[in-house]
C-alpha positions, 0 to 999 in steps of 0.5 A: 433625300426628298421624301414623297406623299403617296400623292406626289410619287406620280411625276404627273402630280408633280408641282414645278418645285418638286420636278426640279427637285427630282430633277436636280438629283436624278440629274447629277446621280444618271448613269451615263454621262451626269449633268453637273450643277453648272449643267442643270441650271438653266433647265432647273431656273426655266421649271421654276420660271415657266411654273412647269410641272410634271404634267407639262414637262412629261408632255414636251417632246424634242420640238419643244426642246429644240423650240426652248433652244436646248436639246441637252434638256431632253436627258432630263426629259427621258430621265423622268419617263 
């Protein structure tokens, strides 16, 4: 369990590290149809490369998915907001 700062609670705040972390969980953990390790590591790497934080990933929309190749990424998305 990560534990968060009254700072880092908002996703907005978020740093590409913690987004991933979040989402590394929130992932696997979703009701629905959860995404498995294998699944998440491709949006997980591309955070950590591109250096997305939560400001930027909450900011993409399906365009921009359907840009970076991946729609499945888009669940991460609407896990967040």
């Amino acid at each position: 369990m990560v534990i968060l700062t009254t700072d880092q609670r908002h996703p907005y705040l978020w740093t590409p590290s913690q987004l991933a972390t979040y989402l590394s969980t929130a992932l696997r953990s979703s009701e629905g149809d959860p995404l498995d390790k294998e699944q998440a590591a491709p949006l997980l790497n591309f955070i950590r490369e591109q250096q997305i934080g939560g400001r930027a990933f909450l900011s993409l929309d399906e365009e921009d998915f359907q840009e970076y190749g991946t729609l499945s990424w888009l669940k991460a998305h609407t896990e967040l907001i």
